[in-house]
C-alpha positions in Angstrom: 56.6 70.3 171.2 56.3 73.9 172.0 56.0 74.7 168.2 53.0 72.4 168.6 51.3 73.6 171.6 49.4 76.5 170.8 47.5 74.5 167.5 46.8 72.2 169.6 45.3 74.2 172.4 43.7 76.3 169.6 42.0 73.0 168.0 40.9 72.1 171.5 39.1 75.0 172.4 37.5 75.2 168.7 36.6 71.7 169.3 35.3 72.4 172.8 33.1 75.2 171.1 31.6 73.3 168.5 30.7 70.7 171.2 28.6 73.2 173.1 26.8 74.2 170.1 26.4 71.1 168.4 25.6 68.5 170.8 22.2 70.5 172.1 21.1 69.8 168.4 22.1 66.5 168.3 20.2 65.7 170.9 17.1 67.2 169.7 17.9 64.9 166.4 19.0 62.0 168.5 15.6 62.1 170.7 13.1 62.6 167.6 13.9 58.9 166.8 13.7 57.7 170.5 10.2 56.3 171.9 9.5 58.1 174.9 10.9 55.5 177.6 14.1 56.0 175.5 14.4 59.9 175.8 13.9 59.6 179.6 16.2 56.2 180.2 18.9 57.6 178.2 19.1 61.4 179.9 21.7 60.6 182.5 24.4 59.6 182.9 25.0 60.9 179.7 27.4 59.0 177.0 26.9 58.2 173.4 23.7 56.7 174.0 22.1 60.2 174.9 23.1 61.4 171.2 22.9 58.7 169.3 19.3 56.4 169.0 20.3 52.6 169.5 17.1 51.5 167.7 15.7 54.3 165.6 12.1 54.8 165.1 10.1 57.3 162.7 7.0 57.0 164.8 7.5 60.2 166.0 7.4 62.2 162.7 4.2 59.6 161.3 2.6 60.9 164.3 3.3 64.8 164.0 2.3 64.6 160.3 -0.7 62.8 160.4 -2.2 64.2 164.1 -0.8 68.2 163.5 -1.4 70.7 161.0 2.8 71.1 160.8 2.7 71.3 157.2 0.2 74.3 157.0 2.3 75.6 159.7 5.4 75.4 157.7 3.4 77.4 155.0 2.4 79.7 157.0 5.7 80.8 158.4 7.4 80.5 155.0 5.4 83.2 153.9 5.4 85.4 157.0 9.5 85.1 156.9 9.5 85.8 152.8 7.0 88.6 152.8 8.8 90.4 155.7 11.8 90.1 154.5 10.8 91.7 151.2 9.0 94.6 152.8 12.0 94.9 155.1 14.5 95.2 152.6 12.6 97.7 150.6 11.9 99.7 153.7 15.1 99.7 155.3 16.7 100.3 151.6 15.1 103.4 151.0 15.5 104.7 154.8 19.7 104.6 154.6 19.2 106.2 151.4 17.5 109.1 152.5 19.6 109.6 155.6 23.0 109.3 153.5 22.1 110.5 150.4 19.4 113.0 150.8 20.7 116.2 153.1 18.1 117.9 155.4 18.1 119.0 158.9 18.1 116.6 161.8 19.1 113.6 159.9 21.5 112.4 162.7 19.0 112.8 165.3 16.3 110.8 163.5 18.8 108.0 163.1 19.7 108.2 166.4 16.3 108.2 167.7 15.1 104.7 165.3 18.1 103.0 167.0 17.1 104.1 170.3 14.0 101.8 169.9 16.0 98.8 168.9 16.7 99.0 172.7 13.2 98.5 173.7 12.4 94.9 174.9 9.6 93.1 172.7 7.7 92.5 176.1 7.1 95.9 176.4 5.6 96.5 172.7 3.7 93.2 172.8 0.3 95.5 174.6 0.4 98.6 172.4 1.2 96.6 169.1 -1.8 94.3 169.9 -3.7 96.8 169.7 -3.0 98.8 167.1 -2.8 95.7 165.0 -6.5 94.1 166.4 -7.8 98.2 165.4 -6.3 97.7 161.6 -8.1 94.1 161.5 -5.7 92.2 160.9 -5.5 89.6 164.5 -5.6 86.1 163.2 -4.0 86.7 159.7 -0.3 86.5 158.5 0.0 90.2 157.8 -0.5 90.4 161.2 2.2 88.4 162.2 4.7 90.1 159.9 4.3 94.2 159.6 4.8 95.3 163.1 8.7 93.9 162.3 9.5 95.7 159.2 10.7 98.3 160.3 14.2 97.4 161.7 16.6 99.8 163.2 19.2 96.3 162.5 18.5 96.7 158.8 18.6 100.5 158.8 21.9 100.4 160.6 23.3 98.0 158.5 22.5 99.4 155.3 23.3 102.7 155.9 26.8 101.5 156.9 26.7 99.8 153.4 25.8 102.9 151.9 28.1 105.6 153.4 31.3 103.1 152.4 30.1 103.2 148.6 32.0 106.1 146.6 30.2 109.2 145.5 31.5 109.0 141.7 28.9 107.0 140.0 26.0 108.8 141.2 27.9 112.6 140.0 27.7 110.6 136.7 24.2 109.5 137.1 23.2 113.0 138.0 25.5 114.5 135.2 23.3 111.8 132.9 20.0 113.5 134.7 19.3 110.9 136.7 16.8 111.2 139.9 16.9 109.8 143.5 14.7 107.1 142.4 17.0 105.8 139.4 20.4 106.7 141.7 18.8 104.2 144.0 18.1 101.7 142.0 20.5 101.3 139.6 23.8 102.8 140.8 23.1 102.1 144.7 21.0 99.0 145.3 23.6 96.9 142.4 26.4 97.3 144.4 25.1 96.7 147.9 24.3 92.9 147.0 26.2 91.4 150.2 24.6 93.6 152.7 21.0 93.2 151.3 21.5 90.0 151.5 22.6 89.4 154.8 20.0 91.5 156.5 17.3 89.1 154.4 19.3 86.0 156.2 19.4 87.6 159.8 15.6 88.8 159.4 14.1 85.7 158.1 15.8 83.9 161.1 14.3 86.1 163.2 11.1 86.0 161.4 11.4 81.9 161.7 12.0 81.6 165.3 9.4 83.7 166.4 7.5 82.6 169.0 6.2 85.2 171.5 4.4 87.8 169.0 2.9 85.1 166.6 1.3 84.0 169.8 -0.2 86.5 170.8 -1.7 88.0 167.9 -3.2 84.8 165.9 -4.8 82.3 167.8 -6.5 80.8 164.4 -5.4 77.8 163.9 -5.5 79.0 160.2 -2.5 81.4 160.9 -0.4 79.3 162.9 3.1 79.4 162.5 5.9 76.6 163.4 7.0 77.8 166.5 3.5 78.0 167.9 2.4 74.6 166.4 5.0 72.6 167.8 4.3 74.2 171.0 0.4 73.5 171.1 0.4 70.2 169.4 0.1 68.5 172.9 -3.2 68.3 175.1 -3.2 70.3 178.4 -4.9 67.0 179.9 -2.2 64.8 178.7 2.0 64.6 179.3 3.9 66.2 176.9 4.5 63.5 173.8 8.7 64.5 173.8 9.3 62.4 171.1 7.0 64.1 168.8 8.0 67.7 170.2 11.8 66.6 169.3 10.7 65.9 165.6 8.7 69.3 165.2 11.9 70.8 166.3 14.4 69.0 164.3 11.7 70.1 161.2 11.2 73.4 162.0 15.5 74.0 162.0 16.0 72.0 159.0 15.0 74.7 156.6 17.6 77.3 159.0 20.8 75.5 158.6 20.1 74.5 154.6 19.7 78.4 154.6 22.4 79.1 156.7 24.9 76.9 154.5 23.5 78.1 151.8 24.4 82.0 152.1 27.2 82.1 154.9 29.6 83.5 152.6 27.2 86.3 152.2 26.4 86.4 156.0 29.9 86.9 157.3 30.9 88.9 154.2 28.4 91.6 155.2 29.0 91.5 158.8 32.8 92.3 158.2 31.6 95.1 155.7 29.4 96.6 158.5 31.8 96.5 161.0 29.9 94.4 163.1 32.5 92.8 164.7 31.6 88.5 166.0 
């Protein structure tokens, strides 16, 4: 028995973990087929009726399709998340480059000084980034919603980690061959930085996804909506929140995440080790 104890106790603090994190979105799931006498009757005491619908209904999701704009939403963020992360990627890319490939005089004290704003708090930025973004013109459109985050001192830290583990003998080669900074970059640098890359395109589109605050503020077009903010304003301030509808635009809106998520976790965990960002 004591060759058995600590598996056991390891399974049953893994399975206590998964609990926590799972059962939250369960019973988002669970609720978004519940009418809403069901979601309130069922709340406490909890037991397997809270997570699981005894007579599932679709209602919910006929009625956020057909009374919301949730698929223009859905659009919309899609394209906000893609188009940042590609301008995000190609930005942060080029900014480790030039701070570990390119040698000039207070290099360490610029990098120091981008991650300093990483500690800012997004509260703090949301005045002064309103208005710099209203002055370009751009309020109320998806460019809007997407360039003030580009620039990310996540990205620029994880790729330049990347970058200073990769060995210095293909680019002598590439310079012995006459190459440049801009061919070094992209064919002897970028080609063998895949995992990184790619993991700062999953953690930025999740954050481009699930974001809420900013998106607010700066488009309140119906036209430029994104998820987060549609499934918040789909009810009427004269009216009780419909629960069982704000389940369903939850449980669509994270759908897309975890197919993601399953998708490229190799990638995800693979370039967090090679950072050493440690979990």
């Amino acid at each position: 028995m004591a060759r058995f104890r600590k598996p056991l106790l390891l399974a049953a603090v893994l399975a206590l973990i998964l609990v926590c994190f799972f059962a939250p979105f369960l019973w988002i799931v669970s609720n978004s087929f519940k009418p809403q006498l069901g979601i309130f009757s069922d709340v406490t005491p909890i037991s397997w009726r809270t997570f699981l619908p005894l007579d599932p209904v679709a209602e919910n999701y006929r009625s956020l399709f057909a009374r919301t704009n949730i698929l223009h939403a859905l659009l919309n963020t899609a394209i906000v998340a893609a188009g940042q992360v590609a301008l995000t990627l190609l930005l942060c890319s080029m900014a480790a480059y030039a701070l570990t490939r390119i040698k000039f005089r207070g290099s360490q004290a610029v990098f120091v000084l981008i991650l300093l704003t990483f500690l800012l708090p997004v509260e703090a930025l949301l005045v002064p980034l309103y208005q710099v973004v209203s002055g370009l013109g751009l309020s109320n459109t998806l460019t809007g919603i997407m360039i003030p985050w580009i620039a990310s001192p996540f990205g620029l830290f994880l790729l330049k980690q990347a970058f200073e583990e990769l060995p210095r003998d293909l680019e002598d080669a590439a310079r012995i061959d006459g190459a440049g900074h801009l061919r070094i970059f992209v064919s002897v640098i970028l080609p063998n930085v895949k995992v990184p890359l790619l993991t700062l395109g999953l953690v930025t589109f999740l954050f481009s996804w699930n974001s809420f605050l900013w998106p607010l503020v700066i488009a309140q077009s119906p036209d430029a909506q994104v998820i987060q903010v549609a499934i918040a304003q789909q009810g009427s301030p004269t009216q009780l929140p419909n629960w069982g509808e704000t389940f369903a635009g939850a449980t669509v809106a994270t759908l897309p995440l975890i197919l993601l998520f399953l998708l490229l976790q190799k990638y995800f965990t693979q370039g967090m080790a090679m950072s050493g960002i440690k979990g």
